[in-house]
PQR file of N, CA, C, O and H, with PARSE charges and radii, in Angstrom:
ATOM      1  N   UNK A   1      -2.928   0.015  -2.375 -0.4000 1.5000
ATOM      2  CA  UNK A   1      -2.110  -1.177  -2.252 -0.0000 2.0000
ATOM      3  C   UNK A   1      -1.187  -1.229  -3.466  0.5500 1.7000
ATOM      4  O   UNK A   1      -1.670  -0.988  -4.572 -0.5500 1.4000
ATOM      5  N   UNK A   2      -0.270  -1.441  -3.375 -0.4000 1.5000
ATOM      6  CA  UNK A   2       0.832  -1.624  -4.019 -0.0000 2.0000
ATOM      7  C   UNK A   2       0.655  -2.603  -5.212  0.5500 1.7000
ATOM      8  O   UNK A   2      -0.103  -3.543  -4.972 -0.5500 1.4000
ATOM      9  H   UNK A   2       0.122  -1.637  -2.476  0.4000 1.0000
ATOM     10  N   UNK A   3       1.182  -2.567  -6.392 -0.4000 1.5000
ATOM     11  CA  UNK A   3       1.138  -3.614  -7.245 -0.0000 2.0000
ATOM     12  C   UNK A   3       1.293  -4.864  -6.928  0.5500 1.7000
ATOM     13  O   UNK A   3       0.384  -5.692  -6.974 -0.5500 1.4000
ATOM     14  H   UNK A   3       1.798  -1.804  -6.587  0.4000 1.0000
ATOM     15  N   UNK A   4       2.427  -5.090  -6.590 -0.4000 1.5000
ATOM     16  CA  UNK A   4       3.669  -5.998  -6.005 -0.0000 2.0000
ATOM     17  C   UNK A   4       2.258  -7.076  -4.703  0.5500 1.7000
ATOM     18  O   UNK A   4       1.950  -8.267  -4.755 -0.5500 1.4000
ATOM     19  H   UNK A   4       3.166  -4.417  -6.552  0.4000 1.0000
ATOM     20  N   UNK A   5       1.855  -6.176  -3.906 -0.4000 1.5000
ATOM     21  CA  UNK A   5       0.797  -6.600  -2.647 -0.0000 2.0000
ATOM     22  C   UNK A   5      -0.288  -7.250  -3.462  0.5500 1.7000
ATOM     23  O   UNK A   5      -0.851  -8.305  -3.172 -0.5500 1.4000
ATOM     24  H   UNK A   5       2.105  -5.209  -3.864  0.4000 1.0000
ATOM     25  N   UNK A   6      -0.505  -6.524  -4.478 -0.4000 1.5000
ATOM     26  CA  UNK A   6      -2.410  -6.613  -4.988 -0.0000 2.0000
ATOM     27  C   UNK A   6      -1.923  -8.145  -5.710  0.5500 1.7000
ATOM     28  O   UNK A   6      -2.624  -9.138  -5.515 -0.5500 1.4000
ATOM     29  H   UNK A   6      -0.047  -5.666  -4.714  0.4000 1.0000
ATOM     30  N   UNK A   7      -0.685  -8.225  -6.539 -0.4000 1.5000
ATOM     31  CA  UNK A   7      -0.553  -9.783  -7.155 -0.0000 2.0000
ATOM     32  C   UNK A   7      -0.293 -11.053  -6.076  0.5500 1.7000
ATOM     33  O   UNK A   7      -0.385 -12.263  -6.285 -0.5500 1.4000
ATOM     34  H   UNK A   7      -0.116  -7.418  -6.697  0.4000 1.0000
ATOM     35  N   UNK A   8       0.041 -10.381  -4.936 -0.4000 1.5000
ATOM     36  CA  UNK A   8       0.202 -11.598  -3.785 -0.0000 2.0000
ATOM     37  C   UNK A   8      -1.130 -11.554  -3.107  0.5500 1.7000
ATOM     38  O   UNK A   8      -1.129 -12.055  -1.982 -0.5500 1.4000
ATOM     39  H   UNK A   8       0.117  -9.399  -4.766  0.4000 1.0000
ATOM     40  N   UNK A   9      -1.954 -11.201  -3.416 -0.4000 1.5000
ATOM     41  CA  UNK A   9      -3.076 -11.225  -2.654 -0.0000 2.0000
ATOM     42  C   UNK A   9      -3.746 -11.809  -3.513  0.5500 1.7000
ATOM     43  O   UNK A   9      -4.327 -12.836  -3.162 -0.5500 1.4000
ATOM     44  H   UNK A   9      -1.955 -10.794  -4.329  0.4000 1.0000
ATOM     45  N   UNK A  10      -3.858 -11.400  -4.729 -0.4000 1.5000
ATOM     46  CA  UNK A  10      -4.704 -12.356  -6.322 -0.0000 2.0000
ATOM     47  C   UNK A  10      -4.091 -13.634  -6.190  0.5500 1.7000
ATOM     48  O   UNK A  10      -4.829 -14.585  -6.448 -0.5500 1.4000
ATOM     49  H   UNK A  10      -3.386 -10.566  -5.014  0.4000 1.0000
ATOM     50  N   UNK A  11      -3.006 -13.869  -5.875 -0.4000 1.5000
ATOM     51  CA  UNK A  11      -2.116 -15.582  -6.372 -0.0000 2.0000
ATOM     52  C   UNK A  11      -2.367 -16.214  -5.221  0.5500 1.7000
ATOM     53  O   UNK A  11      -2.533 -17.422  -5.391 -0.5500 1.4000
ATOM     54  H   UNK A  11      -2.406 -13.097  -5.665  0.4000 1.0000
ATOM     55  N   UNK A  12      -2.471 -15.792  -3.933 -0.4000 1.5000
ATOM     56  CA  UNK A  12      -2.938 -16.205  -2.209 -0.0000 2.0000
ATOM     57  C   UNK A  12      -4.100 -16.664  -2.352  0.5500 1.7000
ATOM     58  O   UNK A  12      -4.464 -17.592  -1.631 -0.5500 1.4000
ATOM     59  H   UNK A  12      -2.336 -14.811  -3.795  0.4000 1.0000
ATOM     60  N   UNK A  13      -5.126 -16.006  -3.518 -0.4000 1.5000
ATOM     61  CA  UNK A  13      -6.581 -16.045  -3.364 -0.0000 2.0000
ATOM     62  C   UNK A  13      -6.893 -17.134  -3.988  0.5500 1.7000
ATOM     63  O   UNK A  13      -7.689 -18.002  -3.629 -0.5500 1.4000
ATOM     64  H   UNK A  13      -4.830 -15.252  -4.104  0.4000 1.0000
ATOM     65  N   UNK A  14      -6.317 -17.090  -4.841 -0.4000 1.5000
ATOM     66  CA  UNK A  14      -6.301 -18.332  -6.127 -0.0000 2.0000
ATOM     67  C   UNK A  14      -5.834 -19.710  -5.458  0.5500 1.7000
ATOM     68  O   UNK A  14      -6.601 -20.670  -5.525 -0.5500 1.4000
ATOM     69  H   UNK A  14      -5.670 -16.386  -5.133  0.4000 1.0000
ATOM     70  N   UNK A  15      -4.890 -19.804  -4.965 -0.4000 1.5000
ATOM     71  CA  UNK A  15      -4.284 -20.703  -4.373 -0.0000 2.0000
ATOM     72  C   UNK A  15      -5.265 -21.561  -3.044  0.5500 1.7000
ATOM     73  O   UNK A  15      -5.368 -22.787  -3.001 -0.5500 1.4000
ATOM     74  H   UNK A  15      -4.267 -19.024  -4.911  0.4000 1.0000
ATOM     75  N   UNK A  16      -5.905 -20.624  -2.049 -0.4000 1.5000
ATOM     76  CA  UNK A  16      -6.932 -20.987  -1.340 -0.0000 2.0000
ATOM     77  C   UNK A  16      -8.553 -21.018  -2.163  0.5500 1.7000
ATOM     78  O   UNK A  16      -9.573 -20.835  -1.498 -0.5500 1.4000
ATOM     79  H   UNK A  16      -5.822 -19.628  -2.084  0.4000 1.0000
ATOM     80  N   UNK A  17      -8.587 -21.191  -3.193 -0.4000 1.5000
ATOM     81  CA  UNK A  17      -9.730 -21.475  -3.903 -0.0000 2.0000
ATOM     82  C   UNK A  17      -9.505 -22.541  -4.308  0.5500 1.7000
ATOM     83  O   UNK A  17     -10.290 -23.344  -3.805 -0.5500 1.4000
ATOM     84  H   UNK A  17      -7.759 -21.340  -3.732  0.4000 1.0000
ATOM     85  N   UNK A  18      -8.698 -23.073  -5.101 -0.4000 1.5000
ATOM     86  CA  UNK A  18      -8.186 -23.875  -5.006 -0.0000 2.0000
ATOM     87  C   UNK A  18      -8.525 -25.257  -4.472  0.5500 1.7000
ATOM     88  O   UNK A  18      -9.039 -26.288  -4.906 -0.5500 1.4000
ATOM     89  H   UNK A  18      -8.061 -22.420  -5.510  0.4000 1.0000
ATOM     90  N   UNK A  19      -7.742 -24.583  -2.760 -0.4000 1.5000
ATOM     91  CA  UNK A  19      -7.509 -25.596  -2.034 -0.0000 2.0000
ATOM     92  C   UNK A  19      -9.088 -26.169  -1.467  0.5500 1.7000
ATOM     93  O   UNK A  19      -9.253 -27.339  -1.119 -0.5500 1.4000
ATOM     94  H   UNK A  19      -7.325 -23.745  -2.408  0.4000 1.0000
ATOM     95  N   UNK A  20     -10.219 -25.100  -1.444 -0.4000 1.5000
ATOM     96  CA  UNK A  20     -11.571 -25.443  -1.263 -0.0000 2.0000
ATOM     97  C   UNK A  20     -12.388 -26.180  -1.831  0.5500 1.7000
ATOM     98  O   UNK A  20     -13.203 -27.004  -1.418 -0.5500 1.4000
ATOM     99  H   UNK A  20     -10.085 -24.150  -1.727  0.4000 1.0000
ATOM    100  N   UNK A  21     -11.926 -25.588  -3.434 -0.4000 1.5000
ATOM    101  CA  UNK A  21     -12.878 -26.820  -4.191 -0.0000 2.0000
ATOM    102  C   UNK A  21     -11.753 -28.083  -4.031  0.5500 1.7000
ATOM    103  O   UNK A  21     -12.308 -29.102  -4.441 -0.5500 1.4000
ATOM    104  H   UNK A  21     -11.264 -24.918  -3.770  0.4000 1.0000
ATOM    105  N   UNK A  22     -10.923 -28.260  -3.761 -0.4000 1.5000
ATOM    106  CA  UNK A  22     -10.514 -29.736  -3.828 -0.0000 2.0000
ATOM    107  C   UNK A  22     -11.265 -30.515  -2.514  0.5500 1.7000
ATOM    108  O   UNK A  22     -11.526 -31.717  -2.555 -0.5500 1.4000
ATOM    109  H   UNK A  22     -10.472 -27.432  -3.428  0.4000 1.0000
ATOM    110  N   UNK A  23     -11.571 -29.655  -1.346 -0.4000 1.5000
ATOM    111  CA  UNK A  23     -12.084 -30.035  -0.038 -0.0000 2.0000
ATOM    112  C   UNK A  23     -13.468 -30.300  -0.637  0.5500 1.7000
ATOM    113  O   UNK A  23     -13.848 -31.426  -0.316 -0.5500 1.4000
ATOM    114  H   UNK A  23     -11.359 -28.678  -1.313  0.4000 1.0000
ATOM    115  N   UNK A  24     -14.227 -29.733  -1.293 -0.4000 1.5000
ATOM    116  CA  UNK A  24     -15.390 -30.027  -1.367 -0.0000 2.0000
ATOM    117  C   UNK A  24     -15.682 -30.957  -2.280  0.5500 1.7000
ATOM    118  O   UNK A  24     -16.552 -31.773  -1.977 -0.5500 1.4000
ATOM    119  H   UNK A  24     -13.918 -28.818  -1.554  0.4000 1.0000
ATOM    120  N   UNK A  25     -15.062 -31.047  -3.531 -0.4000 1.5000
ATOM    121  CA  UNK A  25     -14.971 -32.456  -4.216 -0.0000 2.0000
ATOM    122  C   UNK A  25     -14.954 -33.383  -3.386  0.5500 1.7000
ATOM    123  O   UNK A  25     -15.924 -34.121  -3.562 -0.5500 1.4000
ATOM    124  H   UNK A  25     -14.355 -30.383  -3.777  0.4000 1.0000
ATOM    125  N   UNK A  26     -14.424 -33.642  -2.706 -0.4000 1.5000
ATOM    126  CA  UNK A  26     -14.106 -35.001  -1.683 -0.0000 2.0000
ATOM    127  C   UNK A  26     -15.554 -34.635  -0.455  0.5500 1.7000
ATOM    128  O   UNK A  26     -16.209 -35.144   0.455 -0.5500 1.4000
ATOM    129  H   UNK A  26     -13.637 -33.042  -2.563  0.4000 1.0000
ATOM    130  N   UNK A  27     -15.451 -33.819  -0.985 -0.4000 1.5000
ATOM    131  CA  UNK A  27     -16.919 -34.297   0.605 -0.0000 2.0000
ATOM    132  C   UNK A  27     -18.082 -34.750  -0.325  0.5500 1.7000
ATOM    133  O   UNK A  27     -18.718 -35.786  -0.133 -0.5500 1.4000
ATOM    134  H   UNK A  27     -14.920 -33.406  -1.724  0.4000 1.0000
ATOM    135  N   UNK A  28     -18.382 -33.594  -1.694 -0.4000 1.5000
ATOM    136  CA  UNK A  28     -19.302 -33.990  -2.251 -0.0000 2.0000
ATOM    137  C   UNK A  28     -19.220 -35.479  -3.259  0.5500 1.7000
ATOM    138  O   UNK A  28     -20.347 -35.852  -3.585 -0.5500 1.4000
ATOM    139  H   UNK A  28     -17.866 -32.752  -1.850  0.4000 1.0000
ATOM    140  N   UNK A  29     -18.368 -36.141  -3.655 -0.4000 1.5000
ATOM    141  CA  UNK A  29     -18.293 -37.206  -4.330 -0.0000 2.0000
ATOM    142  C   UNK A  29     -17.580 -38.125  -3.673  0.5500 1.7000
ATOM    143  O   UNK A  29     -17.368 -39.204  -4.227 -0.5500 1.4000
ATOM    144  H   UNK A  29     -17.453 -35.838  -3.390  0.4000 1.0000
ATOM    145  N   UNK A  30     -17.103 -37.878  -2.431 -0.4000 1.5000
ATOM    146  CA  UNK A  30     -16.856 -39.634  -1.931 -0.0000 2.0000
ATOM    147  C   UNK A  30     -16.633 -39.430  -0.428  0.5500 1.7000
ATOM    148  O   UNK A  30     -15.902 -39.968   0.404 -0.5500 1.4000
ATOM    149  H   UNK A  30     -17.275 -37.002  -1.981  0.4000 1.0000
ATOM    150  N   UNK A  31     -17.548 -38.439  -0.397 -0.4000 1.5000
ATOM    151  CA  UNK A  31     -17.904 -38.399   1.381 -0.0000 2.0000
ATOM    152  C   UNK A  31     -16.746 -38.292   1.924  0.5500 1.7000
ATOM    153  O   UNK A  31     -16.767 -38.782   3.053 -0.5500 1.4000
ATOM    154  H   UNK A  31     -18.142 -38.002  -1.072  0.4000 1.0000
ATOM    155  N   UNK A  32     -15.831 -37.911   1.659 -0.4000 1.5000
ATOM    156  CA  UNK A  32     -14.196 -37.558   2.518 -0.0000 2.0000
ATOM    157  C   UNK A  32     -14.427 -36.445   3.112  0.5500 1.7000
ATOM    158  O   UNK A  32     -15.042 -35.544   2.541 -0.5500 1.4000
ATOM    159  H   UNK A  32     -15.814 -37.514   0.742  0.4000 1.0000
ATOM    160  N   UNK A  33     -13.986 -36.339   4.302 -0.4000 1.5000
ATOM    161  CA  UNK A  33     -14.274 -34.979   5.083 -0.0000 2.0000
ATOM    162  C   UNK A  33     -12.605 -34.387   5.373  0.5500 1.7000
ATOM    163  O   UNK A  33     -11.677 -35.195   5.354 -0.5500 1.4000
ATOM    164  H   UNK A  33     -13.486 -37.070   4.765  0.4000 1.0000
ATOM    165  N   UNK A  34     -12.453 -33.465   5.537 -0.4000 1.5000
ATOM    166  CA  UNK A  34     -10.866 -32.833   5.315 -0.0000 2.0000
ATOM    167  C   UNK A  34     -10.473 -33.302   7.091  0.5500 1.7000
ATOM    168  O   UNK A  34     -11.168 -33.631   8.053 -0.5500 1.4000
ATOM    169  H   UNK A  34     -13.208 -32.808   5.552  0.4000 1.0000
ATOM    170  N   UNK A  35      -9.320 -33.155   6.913 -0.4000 1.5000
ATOM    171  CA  UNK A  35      -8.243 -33.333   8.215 -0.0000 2.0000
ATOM    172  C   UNK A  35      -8.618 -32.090   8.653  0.5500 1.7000
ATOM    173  O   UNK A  35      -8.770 -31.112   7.920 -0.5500 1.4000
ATOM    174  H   UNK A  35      -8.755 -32.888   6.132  0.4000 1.0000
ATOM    175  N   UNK A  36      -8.800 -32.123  10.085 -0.4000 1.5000
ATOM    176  CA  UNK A  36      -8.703 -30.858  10.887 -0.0000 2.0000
ATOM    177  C   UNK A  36      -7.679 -29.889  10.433  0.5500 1.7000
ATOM    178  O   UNK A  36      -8.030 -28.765  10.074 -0.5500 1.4000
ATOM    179  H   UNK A  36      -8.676 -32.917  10.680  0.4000 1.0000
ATOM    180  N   UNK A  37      -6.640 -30.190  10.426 -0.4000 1.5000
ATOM    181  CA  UNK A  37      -5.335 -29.618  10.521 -0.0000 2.0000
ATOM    182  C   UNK A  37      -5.441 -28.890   9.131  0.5500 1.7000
ATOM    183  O   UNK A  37      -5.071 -27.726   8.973 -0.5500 1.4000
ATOM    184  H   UNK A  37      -6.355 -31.103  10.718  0.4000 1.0000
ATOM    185  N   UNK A  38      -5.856 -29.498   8.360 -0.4000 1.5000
ATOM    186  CA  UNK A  38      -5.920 -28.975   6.658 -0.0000 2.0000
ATOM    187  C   UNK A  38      -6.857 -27.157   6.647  0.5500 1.7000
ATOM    188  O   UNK A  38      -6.573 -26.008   6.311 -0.5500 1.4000
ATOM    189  H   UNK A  38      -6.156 -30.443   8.488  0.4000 1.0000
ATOM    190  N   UNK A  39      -7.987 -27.861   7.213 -0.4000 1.5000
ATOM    191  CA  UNK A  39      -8.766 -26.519   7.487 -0.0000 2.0000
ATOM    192  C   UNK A  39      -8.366 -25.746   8.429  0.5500 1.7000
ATOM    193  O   UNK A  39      -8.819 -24.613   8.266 -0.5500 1.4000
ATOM    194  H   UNK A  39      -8.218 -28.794   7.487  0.4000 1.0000
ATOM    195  N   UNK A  40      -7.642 -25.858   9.453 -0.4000 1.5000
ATOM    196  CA  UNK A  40      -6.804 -25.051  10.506 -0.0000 2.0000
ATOM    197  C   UNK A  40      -5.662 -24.224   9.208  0.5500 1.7000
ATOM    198  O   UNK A  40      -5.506 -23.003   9.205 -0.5500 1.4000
ATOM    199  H   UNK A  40      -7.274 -26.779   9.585  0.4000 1.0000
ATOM    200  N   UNK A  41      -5.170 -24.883   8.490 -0.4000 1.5000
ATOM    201  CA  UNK A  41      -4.111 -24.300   7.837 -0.0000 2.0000
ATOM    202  C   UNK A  41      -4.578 -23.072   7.046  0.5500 1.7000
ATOM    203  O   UNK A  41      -4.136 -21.950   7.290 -0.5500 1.4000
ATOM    204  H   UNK A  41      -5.297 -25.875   8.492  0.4000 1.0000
ATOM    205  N   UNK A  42      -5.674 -23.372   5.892 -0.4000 1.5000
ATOM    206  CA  UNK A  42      -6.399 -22.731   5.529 -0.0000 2.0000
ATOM    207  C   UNK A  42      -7.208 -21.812   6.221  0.5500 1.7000
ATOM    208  O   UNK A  42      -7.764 -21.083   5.400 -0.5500 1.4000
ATOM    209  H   UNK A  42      -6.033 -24.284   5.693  0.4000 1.0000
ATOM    210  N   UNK A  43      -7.520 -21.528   7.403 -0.4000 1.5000
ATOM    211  CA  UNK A  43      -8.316 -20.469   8.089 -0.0000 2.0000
ATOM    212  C   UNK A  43      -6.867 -19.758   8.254  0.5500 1.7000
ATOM    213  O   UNK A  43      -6.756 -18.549   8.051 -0.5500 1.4000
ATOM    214  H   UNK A  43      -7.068 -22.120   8.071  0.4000 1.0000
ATOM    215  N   UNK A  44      -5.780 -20.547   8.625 -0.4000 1.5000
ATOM    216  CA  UNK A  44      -4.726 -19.257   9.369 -0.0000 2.0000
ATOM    217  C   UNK A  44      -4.421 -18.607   8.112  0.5500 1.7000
ATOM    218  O   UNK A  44      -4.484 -17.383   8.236 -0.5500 1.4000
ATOM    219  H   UNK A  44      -5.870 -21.530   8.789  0.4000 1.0000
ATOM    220  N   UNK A  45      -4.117 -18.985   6.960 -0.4000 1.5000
ATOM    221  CA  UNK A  45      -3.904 -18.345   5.817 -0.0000 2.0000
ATOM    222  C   UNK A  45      -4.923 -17.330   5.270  0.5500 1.7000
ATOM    223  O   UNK A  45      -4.697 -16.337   4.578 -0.5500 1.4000
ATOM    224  H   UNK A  45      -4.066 -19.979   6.859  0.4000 1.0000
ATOM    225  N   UNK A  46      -6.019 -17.771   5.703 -0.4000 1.5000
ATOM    226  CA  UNK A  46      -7.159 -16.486   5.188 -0.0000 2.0000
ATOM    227  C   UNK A  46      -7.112 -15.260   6.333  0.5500 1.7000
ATOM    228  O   UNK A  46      -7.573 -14.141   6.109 -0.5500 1.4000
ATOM    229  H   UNK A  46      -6.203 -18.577   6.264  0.4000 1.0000
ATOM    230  N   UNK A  47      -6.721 -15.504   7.115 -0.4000 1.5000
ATOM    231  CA  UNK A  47      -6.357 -14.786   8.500 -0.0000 2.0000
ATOM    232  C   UNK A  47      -5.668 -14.055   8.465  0.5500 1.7000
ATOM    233  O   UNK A  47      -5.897 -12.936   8.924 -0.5500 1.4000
ATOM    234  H   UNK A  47      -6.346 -16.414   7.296  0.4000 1.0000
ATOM    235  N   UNK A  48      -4.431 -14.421   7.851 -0.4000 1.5000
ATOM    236  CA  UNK A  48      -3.502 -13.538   7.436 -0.0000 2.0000
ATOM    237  C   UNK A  48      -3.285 -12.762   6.224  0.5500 1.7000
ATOM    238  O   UNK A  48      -2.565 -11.770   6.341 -0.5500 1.4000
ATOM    239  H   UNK A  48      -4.246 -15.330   7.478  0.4000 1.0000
ATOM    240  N   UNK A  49      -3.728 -13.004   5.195 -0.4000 1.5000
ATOM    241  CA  UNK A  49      -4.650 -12.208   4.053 -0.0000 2.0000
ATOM    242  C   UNK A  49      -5.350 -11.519   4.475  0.5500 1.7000
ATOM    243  O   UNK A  49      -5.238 -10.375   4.036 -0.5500 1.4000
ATOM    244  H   UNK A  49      -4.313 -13.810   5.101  0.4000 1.0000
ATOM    245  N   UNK A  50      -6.545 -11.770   5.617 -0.4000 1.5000
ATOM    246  CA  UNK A  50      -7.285 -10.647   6.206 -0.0000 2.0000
ATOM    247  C   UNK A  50      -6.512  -9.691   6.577  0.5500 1.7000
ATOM    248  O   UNK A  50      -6.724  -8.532   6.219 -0.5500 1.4000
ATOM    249  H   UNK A  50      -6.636 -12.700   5.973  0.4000 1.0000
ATOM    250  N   UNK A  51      -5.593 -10.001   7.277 -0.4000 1.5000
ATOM    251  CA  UNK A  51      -4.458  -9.013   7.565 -0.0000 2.0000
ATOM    252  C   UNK A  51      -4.222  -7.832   7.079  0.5500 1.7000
ATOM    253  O   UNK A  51      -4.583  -6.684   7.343 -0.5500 1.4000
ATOM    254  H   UNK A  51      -5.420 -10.943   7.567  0.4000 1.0000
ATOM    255  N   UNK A  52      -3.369  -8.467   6.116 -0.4000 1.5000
ATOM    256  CA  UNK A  52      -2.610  -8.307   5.089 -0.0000 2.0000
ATOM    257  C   UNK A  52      -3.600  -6.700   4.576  0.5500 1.7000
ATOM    258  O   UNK A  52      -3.190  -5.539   4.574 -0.5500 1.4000
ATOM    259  H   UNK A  52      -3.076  -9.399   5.902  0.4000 1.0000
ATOM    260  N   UNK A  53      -4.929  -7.219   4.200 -0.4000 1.5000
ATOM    261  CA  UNK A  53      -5.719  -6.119   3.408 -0.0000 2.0000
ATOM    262  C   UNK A  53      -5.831  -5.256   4.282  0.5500 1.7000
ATOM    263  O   UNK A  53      -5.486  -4.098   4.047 -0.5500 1.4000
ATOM    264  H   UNK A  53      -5.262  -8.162   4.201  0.4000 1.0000
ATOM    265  N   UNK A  54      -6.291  -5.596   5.374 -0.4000 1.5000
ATOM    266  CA  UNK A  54      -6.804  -4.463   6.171 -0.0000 2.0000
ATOM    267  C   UNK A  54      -5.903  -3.717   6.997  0.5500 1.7000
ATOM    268  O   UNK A  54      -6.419  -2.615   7.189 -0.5500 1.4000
ATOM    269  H   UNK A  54      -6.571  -6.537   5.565  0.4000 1.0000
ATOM    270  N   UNK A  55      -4.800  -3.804   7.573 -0.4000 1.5000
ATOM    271  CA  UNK A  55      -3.436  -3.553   7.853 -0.0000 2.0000
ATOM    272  C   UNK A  55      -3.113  -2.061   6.250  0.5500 1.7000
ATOM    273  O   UNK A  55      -2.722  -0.897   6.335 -0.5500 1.4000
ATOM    274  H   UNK A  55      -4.381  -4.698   7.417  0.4000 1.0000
ATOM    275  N   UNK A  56      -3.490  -2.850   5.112 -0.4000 1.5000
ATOM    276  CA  UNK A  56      -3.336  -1.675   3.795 -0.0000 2.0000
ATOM    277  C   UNK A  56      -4.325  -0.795   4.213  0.5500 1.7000
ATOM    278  O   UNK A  56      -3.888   0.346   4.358 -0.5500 1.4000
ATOM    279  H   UNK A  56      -3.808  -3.796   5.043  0.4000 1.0000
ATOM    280  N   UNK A  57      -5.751  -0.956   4.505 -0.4000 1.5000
ATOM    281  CA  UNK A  57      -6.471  -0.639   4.498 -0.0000 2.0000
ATOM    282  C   UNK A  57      -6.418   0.867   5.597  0.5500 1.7000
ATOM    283  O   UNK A  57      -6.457   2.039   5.224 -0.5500 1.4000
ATOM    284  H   UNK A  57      -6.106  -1.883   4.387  0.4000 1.0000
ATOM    285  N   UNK A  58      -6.320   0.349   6.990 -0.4000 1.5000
ATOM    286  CA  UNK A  58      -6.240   1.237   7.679 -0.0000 2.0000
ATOM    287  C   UNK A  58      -4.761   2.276   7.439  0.5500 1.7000
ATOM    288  O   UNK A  58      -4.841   3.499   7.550 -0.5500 1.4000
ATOM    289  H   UNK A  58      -6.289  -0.603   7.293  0.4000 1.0000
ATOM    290  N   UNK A  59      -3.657   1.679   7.155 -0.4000 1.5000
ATOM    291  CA  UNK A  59      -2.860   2.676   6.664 -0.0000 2.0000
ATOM    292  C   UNK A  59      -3.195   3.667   5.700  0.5500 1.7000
ATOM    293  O   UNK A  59      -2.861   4.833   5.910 -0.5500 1.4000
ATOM    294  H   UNK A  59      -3.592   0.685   7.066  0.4000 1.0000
ATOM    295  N   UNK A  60      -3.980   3.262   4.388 -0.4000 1.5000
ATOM    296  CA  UNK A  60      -4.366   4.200   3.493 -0.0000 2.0000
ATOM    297  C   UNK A  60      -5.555   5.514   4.219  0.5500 1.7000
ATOM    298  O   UNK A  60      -5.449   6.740   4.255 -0.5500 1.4000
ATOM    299  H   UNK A  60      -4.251   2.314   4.218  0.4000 1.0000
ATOM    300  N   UNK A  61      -6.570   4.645   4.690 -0.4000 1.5000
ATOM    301  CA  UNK A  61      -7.515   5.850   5.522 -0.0000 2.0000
ATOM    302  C   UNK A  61      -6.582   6.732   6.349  0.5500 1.7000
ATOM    303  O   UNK A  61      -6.533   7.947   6.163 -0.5500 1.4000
ATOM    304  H   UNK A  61      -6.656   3.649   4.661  0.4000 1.0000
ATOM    305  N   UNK A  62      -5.806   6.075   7.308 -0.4000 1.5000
ATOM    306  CA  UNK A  62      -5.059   7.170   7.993 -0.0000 2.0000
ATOM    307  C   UNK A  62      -4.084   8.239   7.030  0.5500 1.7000
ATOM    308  O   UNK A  62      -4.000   9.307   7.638 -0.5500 1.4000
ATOM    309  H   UNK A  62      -5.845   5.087   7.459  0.4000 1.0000
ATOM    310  N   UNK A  63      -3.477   8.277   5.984 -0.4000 1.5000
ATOM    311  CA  UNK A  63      -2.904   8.682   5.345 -0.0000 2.0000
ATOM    312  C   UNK A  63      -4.027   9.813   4.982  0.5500 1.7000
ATOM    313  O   UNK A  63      -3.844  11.006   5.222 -0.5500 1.4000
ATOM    314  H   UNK A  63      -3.545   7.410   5.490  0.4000 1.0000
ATOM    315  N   UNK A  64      -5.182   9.306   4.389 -0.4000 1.5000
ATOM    316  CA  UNK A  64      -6.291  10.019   3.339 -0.0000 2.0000
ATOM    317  C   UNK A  64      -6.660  11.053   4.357  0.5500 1.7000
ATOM    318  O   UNK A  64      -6.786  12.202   3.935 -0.5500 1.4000
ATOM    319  H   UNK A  64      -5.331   8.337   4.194  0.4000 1.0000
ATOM    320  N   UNK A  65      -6.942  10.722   6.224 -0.4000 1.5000
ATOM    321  CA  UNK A  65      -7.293  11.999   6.429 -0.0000 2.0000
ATOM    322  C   UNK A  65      -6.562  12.953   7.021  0.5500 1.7000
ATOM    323  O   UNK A  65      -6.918  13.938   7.668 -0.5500 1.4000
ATOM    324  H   UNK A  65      -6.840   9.788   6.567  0.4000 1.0000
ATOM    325  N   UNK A  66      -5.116  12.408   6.623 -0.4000 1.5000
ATOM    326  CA  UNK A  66      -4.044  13.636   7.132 -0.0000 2.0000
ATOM    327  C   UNK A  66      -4.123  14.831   5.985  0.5500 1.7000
ATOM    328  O   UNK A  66      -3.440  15.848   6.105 -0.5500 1.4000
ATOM    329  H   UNK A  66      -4.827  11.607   6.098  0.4000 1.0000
TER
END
């Protein structure tokens, strides 16, 4: 993976960590439960990070056993 990829994937990661512990603060200290839509947003974003890696991923194996 590319430099350029590996820092958008570290700052993506960070960013949805983030956004979790702020979800769980609120559940654990004042019983707030997140908006559907919030956690919909956040799954499509980890979704696409999944992507993202494994999309590298299988390109590099295919490369490695040419």
């Amino acid at each position: 993976m590319s430099q350029a990829k590996r820092e958008q994937v570290i700052s993506h990661l960070r960013y949805l960590r983030q956004e979790l512990r702020e979800m769980h603060l609120g559940v654990k200290e004042d019983d707030l439960f997140p908006e559907p839509g919030e956690i919909r947003g956040l799954m499509a974003q980890m979704d696409a990070l999944l992507e993202l890696v494994e999309g590298n991923t299988r390109i590099q194996s295919n490369s490695e056993a040419a």
